[in-house]
Structures are given as C-alpha cells and as structure tokens.
N, C-alpha and C positions, 0 to 999 in steps of 0.2 A: 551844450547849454544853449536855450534856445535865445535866440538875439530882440533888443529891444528896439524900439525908433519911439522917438517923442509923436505925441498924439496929433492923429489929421484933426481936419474940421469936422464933426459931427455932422452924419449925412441923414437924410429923414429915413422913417423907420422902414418904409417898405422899395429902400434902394435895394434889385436885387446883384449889380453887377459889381466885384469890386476890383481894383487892381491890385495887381501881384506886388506881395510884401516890399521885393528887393527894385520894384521902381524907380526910378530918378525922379525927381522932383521934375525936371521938365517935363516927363511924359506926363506925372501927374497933372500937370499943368494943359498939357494938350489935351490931356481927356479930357477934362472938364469943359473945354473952350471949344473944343471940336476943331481948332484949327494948327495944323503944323507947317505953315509961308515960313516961318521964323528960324525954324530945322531942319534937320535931316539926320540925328542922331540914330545911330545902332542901338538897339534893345541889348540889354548887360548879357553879356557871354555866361554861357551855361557856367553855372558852379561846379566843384571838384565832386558832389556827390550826385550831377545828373548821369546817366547812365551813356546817355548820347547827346547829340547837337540836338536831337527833340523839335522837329523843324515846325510840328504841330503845335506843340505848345507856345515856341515863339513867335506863329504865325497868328494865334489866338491874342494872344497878349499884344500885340503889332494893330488889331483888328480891334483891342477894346481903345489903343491906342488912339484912334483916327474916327473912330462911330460917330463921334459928338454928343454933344451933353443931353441932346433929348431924341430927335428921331432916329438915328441911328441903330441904338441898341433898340428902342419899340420894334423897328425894323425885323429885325434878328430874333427877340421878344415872340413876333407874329410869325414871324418864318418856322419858329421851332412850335406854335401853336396849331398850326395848320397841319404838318407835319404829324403830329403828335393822333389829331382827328383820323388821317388817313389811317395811318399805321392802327389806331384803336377797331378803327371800321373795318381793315382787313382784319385783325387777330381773331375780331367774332364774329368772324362771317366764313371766314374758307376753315375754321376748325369743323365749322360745325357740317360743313360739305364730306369729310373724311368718310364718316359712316355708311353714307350715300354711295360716295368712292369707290372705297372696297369691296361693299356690298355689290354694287355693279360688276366687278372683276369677281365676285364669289369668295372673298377674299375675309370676311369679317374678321376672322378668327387674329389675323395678321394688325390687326388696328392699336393694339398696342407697342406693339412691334414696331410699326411704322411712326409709334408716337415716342418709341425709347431711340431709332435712329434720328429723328427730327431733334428732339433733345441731345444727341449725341453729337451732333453737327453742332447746333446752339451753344452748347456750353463750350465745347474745344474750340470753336470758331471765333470766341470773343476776345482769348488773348492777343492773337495775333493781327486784329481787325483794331483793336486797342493801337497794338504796335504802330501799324500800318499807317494810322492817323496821326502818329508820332514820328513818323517818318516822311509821310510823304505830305501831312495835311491833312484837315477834319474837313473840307470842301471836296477834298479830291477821294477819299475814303468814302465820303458820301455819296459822289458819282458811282463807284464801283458796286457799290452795296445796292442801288437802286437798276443797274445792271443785272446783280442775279437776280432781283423780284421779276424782271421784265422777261426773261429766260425761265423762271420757274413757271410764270402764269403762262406763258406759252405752252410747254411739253406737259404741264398738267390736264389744261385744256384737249389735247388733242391727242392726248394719252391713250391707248388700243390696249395696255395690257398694265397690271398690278406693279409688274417691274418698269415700265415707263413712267406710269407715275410715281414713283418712289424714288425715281432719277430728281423730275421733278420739284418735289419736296424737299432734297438735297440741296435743289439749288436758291428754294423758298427759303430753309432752314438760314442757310447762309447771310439773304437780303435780310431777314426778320430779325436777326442775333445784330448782324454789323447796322443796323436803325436803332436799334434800341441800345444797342454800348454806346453808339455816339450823339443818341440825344440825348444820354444819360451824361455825357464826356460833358457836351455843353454844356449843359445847364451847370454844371458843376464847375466849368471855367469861369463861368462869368457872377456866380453867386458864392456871399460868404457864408462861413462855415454855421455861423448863429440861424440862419436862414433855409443852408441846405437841406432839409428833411422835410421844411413846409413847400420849397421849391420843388424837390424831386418826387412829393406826393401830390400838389398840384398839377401838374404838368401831365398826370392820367384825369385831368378833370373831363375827358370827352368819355371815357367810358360810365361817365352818370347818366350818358344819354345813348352812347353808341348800341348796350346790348337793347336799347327797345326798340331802336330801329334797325337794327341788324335782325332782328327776329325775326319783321315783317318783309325783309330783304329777305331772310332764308326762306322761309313760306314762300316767298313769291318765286321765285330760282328756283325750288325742287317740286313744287307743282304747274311752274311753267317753263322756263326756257329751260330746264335740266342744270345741276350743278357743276357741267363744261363753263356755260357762259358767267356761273360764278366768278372760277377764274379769270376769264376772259378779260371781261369790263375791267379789270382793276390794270392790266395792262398798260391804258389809257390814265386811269384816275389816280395811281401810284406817282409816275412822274411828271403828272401835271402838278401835283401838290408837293411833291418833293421841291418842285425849281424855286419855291417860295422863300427856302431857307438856303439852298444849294447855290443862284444866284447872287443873295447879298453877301453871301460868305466869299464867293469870288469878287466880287467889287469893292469888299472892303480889305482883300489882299491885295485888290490890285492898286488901290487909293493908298496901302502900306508901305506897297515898291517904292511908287514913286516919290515916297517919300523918306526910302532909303532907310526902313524900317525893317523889312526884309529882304536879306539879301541873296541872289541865286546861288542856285545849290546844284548841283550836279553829281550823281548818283550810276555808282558803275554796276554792273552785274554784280560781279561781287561783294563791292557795299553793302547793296540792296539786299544779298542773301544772309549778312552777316549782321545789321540791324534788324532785319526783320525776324531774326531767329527759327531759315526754315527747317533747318531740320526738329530741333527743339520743338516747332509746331508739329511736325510729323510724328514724332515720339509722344506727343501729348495725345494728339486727336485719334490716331492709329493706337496706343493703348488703350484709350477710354471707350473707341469704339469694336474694339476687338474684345474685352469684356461684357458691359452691357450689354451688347447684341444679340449675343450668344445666350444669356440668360435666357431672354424674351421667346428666344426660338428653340431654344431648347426640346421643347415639346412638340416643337409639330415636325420634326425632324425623324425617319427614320432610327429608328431602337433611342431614341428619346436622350437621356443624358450622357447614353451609353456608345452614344456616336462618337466615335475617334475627329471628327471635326470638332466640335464641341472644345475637347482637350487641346487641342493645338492652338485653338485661339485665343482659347483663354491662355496659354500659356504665355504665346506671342505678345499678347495683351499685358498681362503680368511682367514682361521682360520690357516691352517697351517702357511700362510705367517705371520701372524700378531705374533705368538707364538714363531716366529721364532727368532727376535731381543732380546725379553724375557730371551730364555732359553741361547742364547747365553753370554746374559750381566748377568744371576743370576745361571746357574750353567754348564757351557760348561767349563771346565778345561783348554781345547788347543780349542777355538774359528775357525771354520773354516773363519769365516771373520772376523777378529779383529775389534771391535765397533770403536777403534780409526778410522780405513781408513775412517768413516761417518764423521769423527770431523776434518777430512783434504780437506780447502776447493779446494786443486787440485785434490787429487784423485778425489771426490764426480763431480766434472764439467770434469773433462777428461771422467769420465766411463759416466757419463749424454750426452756427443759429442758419445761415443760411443754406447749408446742405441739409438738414432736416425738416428748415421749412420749405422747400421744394420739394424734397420726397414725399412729404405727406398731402401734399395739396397733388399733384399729379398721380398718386397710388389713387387716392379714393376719387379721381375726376374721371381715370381712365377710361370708365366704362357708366359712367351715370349720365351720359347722352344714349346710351342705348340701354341702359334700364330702365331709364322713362318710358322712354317709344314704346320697348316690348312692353312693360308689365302694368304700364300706365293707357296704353295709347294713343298718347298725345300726337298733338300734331308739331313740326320744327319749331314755330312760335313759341311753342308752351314750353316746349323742352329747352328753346333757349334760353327762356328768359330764367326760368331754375340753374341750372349753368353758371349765370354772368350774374344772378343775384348777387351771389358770394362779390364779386367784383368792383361792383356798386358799392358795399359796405365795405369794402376793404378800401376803396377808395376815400370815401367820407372820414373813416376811420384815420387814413393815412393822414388827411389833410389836419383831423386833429392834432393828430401827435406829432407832428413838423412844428404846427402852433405851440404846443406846450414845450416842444424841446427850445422854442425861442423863446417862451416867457421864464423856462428855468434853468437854459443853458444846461441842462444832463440829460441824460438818456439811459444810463442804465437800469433803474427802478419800472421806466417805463415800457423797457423789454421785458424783465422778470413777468410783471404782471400781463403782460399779453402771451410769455410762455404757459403762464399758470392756464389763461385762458384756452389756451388750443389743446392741451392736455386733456381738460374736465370737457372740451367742445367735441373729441374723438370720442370720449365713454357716450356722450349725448347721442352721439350719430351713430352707434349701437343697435341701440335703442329706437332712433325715429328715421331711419335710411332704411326701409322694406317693404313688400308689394300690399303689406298689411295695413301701413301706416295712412294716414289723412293728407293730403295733399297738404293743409295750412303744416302739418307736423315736417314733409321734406322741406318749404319751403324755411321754417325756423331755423331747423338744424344750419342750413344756409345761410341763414342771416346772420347767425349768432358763433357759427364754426365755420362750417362751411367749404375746407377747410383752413379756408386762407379769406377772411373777414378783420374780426376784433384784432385776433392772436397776429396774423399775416401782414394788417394794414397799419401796424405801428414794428414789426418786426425786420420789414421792407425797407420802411422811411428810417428807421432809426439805428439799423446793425451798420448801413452803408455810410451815413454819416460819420459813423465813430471810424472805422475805416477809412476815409477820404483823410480826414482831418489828422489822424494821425501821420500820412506823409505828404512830404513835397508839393508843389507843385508839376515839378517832373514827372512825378511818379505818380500822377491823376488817373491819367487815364490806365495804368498796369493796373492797378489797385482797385479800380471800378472793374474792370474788365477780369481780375481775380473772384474779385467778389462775385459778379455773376457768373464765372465758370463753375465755384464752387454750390451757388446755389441751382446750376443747371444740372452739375453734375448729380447731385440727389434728385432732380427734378426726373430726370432720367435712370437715374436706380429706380425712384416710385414705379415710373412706367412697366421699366424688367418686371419689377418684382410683380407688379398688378397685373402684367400680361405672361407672368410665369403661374400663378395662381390659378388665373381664367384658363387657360390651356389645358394644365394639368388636373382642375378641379371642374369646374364647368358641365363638361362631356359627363363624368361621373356623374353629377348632382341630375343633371336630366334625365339619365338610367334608372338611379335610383325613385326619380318621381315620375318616369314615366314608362314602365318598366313595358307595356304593350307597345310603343312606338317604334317604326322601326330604324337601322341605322340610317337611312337616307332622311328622315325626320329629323331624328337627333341632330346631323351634320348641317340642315337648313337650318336650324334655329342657333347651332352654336356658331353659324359662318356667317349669318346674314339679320338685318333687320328689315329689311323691306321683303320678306317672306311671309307667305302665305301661313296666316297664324290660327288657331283655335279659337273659336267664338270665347268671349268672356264670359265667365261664369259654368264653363264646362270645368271638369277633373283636369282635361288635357291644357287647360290654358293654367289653372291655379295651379299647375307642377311646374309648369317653365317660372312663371312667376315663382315660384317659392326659390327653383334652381339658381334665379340670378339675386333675389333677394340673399342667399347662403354664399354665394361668392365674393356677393359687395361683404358680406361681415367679416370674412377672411381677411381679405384686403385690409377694411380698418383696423381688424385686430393687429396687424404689422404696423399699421401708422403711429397708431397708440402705443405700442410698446417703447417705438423710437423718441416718440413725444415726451418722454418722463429725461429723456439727456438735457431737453430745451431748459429747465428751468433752474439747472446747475450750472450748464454754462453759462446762464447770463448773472448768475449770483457772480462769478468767477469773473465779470469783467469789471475794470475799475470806472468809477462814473468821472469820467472825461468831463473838461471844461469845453463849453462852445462859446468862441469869442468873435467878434466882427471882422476879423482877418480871414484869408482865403482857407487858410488850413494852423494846425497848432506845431508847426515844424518852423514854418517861414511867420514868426507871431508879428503881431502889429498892437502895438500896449494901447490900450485901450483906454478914452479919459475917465480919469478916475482911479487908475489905477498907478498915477505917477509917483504917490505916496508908501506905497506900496515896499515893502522889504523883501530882499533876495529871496528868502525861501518862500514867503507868500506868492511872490511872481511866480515862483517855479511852479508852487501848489497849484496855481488857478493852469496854468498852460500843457504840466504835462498830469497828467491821467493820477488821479487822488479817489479814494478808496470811497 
C-alpha cells in the first residue's frame, strides 16, 4: 500500500527538481537554504526493497541535498544542457560519416551490419552502465563513458581497414549508450514525475537546430578535410563539454562528504563483480549479439544461411538468452534486471511500445541516407537534412506531449493516438518513399511519419514516464536503462532485418533491371555510394533507381506489419496518475488531496483504467 506524508509547501510550477519522498525534514530544510553548518546527518539507509547500497542514487540525493536553493541546481541544469548539444552534434554528424566509411573500405554492403552491431552494443550496454552508475556513481560512470568516446574517435580516425573501424564503433557504441542512459538517469533524478516527459523531451531541444548545422558540417568534412577528421575534431570537443556537467557533479560530492552526507565505501573485486551483475551482462550482450548479428550477415557469408556458422551462433545466442532469466532469479546477488519489472504489467507494455518503436524507425532509416545520394543525387547537406527532419518533429512533437501529460496527469490515450498515427504514417510511406516521388512528397512522409515524428515524439516522452513512475527510486535508473535496452533491442532487429533484405533482395532487384550490366557493376552499386554512377535520365540509371526504390518497400512492408501490435498494446495499458512526487511507489499526497478517502488515494496513485 503506497505510504502517505502530509502535504509540503506548494512549489511554483516549473520547479524541476524534487526531493526523494522518504526525506527528513532536515534535509528538506537544507535544500531549500543551501546551507548544512548546522549538520552532518546520514541520508536514510536504503529500504528493505533496494536491491543494493545504490551508492549512486544516494550520492544524487546527497548532491540535491547541498546544491542550494538557486545556483546550484542552474548549475547542473546547464551542465546537463551543454552536454545534451554535444552529444546531439555528434549523433548527426558521424552517423552520417558511415556511408563514406564503408564505402572507402568497399564495404557498403556491410552498413547495416555495422549499424545492427552498433545497436547491439547500445542496447545490451545500458543495463549495466545503469548499474555501474548505481554502484559506483553518476560522476564517475560519466568519466568512463566519455573514455570510450575518446578511444572510439581515435581508432576510427586512423582506421586502415572495415575491421578497425568496426572495433572502433564498438567502442563509440559504448560512450554513446552510457551518455544517453545517464543523461536520461539525471534528469529523471532530479525531476518529478508530473513534469517528466516535458523534461526528458526537452532536454533534445538542441537537435531543432543541431541537424542544420550538422549538415553544413557534413558537406564541409566530405568535400574537404575527408570524413577521418570528422571523427577526429570531436576527440577534443566531447570532453571539453562533458567537464561542464562531470565537474559540478564531483564538487557537489565533494561539498556532500564533507558534510558527512556521503560516506566512503570501499569496493572489493568481488563486490564489484557481484553488484555489477557481470556475468548476467555477459549472458545479456553475448546473446543479443550472437543473434542479431548473424541475421545481418547472413548473406554475404559463404553458402548464405546454409553456413554451419550461422547455426551455432544463433544457437549460442538462444542459450545464452534463455540462461539468462535463470541465473538472474537463482543466483545474481544484485540482478541487473530485477525479475520483478517482468511482473509489472506497465513496465513489460511500455518497453514492448518501445521495441517496436525502434524497429520501425531504424528498418526504414537504414538505408534512406544512401537512397537519396544514389537515386536522388544529393549532396550530404541535402541528404541530411531529410534524415534528421523526422527528428525536429519528433522533437517539437515530444515537447508537446510532456506539456499535455502535465496539464492532464495521463498518458495512456496520448500513446494509443500516436500508435494510431505510425501505423496509417507506414501505409503513407508506401506510397511517397520512391525514386518516383517529388522531393516536397519524401520530405512530408518525414514530417508526418517519418518514422519516428508524431507517433515517435509522444511515444518516447510518454511510454518511459509511465515506466519510471511506476518504481522506486532505487530502481530509476534499472528501469530507464530497461526501458532503452528493450527499445534498442528492436532498434537493432530493424537493422538485421533491413540489412537482411538489402543483402538478399537488392543484388536480385539490379539483375533484374539491369539485366546487360555486368557483375563487377552490379557489385559497385550494391557495395558502394561514392561510385561511379550512370548519367540521369539514361535506362541504366532509372533501374538502380527503381532497384533501391523496391527494397526500401520491402523493408516498410515489415515495419508496417509490426506497427498494427502498437495500438493494442497501448489500449492494454492502464492510464496511470502523474503526481508531484518523484515516482508513484514512494508518493507524496498532494494538497488537495488531504480530503480524499482510502480507495480514492489508492485510485489516483496506483494505475486506474
């Protein structure tokens, strides 16, 4: 039954930071004042249903502790804003280097591939990076995760062959997952739940501007210094902008110490390998990526599915996934996914909304940076800015429906209708995604589908809230770090599935329309985009064009099919109350609600139809 407290003082409406339910009143008292001379009280000992000592979350709470009532948090505020620009500036700018990439190594064919391993990394990488920040600290997780960026843009940079870069990428994968779980973690710590979905859809407000200058940044990088010194530069401008956020997080632990807010902790090998759940990470990421990978490659593998490698992985694959629920329910000490979030039926349909909406948005992205180029022949500007439209509106879109989820405290009506939307936006892009269609026709489908805009930018903001809210505090940052596991883990089937299509259909589709070419043609155009192409307006240019326009329809016709689950499972979830407290586990009654009777309390906090 969830616990009541008599009502704080009414804070103005766009406070976003709030303290943790179970509180003392002293601390309350120190946050607000900014000053603890008067103290040195211990933050409350975990409760019977944290999983662990949680050193990150008490060092967060320790940290909102001591901020003070105004710069502090601004502080922190701007630190995760800067932050936010960087990380937006990379994701559109070295995606759009890939094509280039591969193409250089002869490689094109493999670009899905390379984008189902990157997803493969991504998604299994977030539980444990979640943990890790629970274990060791959200300052110090952030150090490490700005470590592998710095390592990635190295060995990409100065990459000699397809297999160096793809090392790589591995380790980009890595920095890019652990920045984005833990500036998701934040915001989420320090904002309540009434407010979450407008917070964690504003908080991409740099990509309304990031894809128009990243355009001009790719254009200028692949017709001058080459798409090396893409990677390069960011080497430099990653952890210059990281320390914004990374230093006051360490001074406001260290301003915590001394104030005997947080107390040292000492962590033995063992420990370390028994809260961080590594094998449990091994059996997660080593299954997921022992399947998907294998899809993707399928095809370009000698005797094709019929390859005895093929079987073995997937099996491996299949066995690690299946051993995986096992070892965590019969002897995982600190569970990287706690069995319960299975036995809750929001989380279990918000991350199921979120596997589908990543499969569909990365199956039909896969390859529409090099259907422009070929069939259009744009130049990287133009192609970007098609691309990251969708992004822009998903953006705008999110920031709506954060707003709305605050003026009406529900979210599930507001999902139904956005699955409706992505459903009817796949038949559209049928139709207007081919080398037939008018330019203003791709960019609509984009605006409107896209396919991660309307349907995407309230489905993003608003499945993770109902998820968040539904547990603990302790259990923030698992349950964020689930939630995007499960929507990478579709993000990453899209990929298989889009670069098992292209592989297997592709090749075909150019035979068929270009039946005089010969194989060393076919293999230029199915491997490369920066090859030597057929004038427009010839036979031999309108068949590649038609080949890649009949593959992107494949592709959507799978999205589409999966898109019709979206709009029952969000009928199936129950419309949750959002209240001023951190989450609806640890509640904090709210004034107005003091009149209020037992099972009315109940109805507003736990999940009502």
């Amino acid at each position: 039954m969830p616990r009541f407290r008599r009502p704080e003082p009414e804070s103005p409406a766009m406070e976003l930071h709030a303290l943790p339910a179970d509180r003392d009143e002293d601390d309350k008292k120190f946050a607000g004042s900014g000053s603890l001379e008067e103290d040195s009280s211990e933050l409350p000992a975990p409760t019977a249903g944290d999983a662990a000592p949680d050193s990150g979350v008490r060092k967060i709470e320790a940290i909102q502790a001591v901020w003070g009532a105004t710069y502090g948090k601004y502080i922190l505020w701007s630190g995760l804003a800067m932050m936010m620009i960087i990380f937006e500036l990379d994701n559109a700018t070295l995606y759009n280097y890939q094509p280039y990439a591969t193409s250089a190594f002869h490689k094109q064919s493999l670009l899905a591939a390379l984008q189902t391993m990157q997803s493969v990394v991504t998604a299994a990488a977030k539980p444990p990076i979640a943990k890790l920040s629970d274990v060791i600290g959200r300052a110090e997780a952030y150090c490490i995760c700005i470590t592998f960026y710095i390592i990635s843009y190295i060995i990409c940079a100065s990459a000699k062959s397809m297999d160096v870069y793809a090392g790589g990428m591995v380790f980009y994968s890595l920095g890019q997952t652990g920045t984005q779980v833990l500036n998701q973690i934040l915001l989420s710590d320090i904002s309540p739940q009434r407010w979450r979905g407008f917070v964690l859809a504003f908080s991409y407000f740099p990509f309304l501007v990031t894809p128009w200058v990243s355009a001009s940044i790719v254009q200028s990088v692949i017709t001058g210094i080459g798409w090396r010194w893409g990677y390069g530069m960011f080497a430099i401008l990653m952890p210059f902008c990281a320390s914004f956020i990374i230093i006051p997080l360490f001074v406001f632990q260290a301003r915590a110490k001394r104030k005997g807010l947080i107390q040292p902790r000492t962590l033995s090998p063992v420990q370390f390998f028994h809260e961080t759940d590594i094998l449990g990470t091994l059996l997660l990421c080593g299954g997921a990526a022992m399947i998907l990978i294998p899809i993707s490659l399928a095809s370009t593998l000698p005797k094709n599915w019929s390859n005895p490698r093929i079987d073995v992985l997937l099996g491996i694959g299949g066995a690690c996934l299946l051993a995986f629920p096992f070892y965590e329910r019969k002897f995982a000490r600190f569970p990287i996914v706690p069995l319960s979030f299975f036995k809750n039926t929001t989380i279990v349909l918000s991350c199921a909304l979120a596997f589908f909406d990543g499969f569909g948005f990365s199956a039909t992205h896969a390859y529409l940076y090099s259907f422009v180029v070929v069939t259009r022949g744009w130049d990287a500007r133009h192609a970007t800015y098609l691309v990251y439209i969708n992004g822009v509106v998903q953006c705008l879109i999110g920031i709506g429906a954060g707003w709305i989820m605050y003026k009406t405290r529900r979210y599930k009506y507001l999902i139904f209708g956005a699955c409706l939307v992505r459903t009817v936006g796949y038949g559209v892009m049928l139709r207007l995604r081919g080398a037939s269609n008018a330019t203003w026709e791709l960019y609509i489908v984009q605006c409107i589908q896209g396919p991660s805009c309307i349907g995407s930018g309230v489905i993003s903001s608003a499945a993770v809230v109902a998820a968040q809210v539904a547990v603990s505090h302790a259990h923030l940052a698992s349950v964020s770090a689930f939630f995007l596991l499960t929507m990478f883990i579709g993000s990453s089937t899209g990929y298989a599935v889009a670069g098992a299509i292209y592989t297997n259909k592709f090749r075909g589709f150019l035979h068929h329309y270009l039946p005089a070419s010969s194989e060393a043609e076919i293999e230029c155009v199915f491997n490369s985009i920066t090859g030597t192409l057929p004038a427009f307006g010839t036979p031999e240019r309108d068949g590649i064009n038609n080949a890649y326009s009949d593959v992107l329809r494949l592709i959507t016709w799978a999205a589409l099919g999966l898109s019709f689950v979206m709009p029952i499972l969000a009928l199936c979830l129950k419309n949750g109350y959002l209240g001023e407290g951190h989450n609806g586990v640890d509640a904090v009654e709210e004034p107005g609600e003091a009149n209020l009777g037992t099972e009315e309390r109940i109805g507003l906090l736990h999940d009502v139809s």
